[in-house]
Residue, then its C-alpha position, 0 to 999 in steps of 0.5 A: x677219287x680225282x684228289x687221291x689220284x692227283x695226291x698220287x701223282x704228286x706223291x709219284x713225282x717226288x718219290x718214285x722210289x718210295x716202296x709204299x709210294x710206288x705200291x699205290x701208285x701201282x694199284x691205281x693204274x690196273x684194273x684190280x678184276x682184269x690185273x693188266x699190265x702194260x709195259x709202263x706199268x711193268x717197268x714200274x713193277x721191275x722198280x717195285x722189285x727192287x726197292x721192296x724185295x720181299x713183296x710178292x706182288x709185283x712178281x705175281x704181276x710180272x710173271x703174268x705179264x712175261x708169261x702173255x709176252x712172245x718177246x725175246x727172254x721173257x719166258x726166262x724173265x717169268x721163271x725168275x719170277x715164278x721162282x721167287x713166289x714157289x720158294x714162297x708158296x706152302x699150299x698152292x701148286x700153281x707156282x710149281x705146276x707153271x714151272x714145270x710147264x715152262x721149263x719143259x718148254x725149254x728141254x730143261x727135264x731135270x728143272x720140270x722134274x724137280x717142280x712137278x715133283x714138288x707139286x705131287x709133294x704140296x698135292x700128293x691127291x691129285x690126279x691130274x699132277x700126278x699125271x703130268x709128273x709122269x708124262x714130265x718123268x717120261x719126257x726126262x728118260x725116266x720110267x721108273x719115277x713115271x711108273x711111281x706116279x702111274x702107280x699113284x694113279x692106280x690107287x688114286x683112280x683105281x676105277x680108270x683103265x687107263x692108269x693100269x694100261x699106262x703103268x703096264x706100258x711103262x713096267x714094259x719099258x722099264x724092263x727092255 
């Protein structure tokens, strides 16, 4: 382990901009259960970007270290991120979700919508995005996408009050 990493180090030193390289020099600086980033590190990862752009890696990890940063444009920074992993994603809704959450933050309504819904696209079974689509279509001054969700609800959890309440609420809304 001593040798690999002084071999690393070495390696480092005379390639800093070897993508593979860079990747195990990488790996060999976080702790793979807790995936910390320092901002040494993070730097690093920026340069992983940039020599190999279609790894997903270093996004992953950069978008979590900007998402835990109260610095200035680092919500702006994660989104970058976050945009190039759900332009990969086929399966998984966190991208999207993450997405419409952060651009929610920023008022940017037509950006959360267009995620959330792409979200409800990956996931359509889903109670609970199917909830936060409404909630995001509400906030956005659109009723009738939020009533097409609720009514989702409706079928999905047909034994909850709450989503008939909700749809009834917003048929009212709709309608004034």
């Amino acid at each position: 382990e001593e040798f690999r990493k002084e071999l690393l180090d070495q390696w480092y030193r005379e390639q800093p901009e070897n993508p593979f390289v860079l990747t195990e020099y990488i790996k060999s600086e976080i702790d793979p259960k807790t995936e910390l980033v320092t901002p040494e590190i993070a730097e690093k990862l920026r340069t992983l970007t940039r020599v190999s752009p279609m790894d997903p890696m270093p996004h992953r990890l950069l978008a979590r270290f900007e998402l835990a940063s109260s610095e200035t444009g680092s919500t702006q920074r994660a989104i970058e991120h976050l945009e190039f992993l759900d332009a990969r994603e086929q399966h998984s809704t966190s991208f999207a979700m993450e997405l419409s959450r952060q651009y929610a933050k920023l008022a940017q309504w037509d950006k959360a919508t267009a995620k959330v819904t792409r979200a409800t696209q990956i996931s359509p079974y889903d109670a609970t995005i199917r909830e936060h689509a409404a909630a995001i279509a509400l906030r956005a001054g659109k009723p009738a996408l939020a009533e097409w969700h609720i009514l989702a609800l409706t079928r999905l959890e047909p034994d909850k009050e709450i989503h008939r309440q909700r749809l009834e609420a917003v048929r009212k809304m709709i309608n004034n």
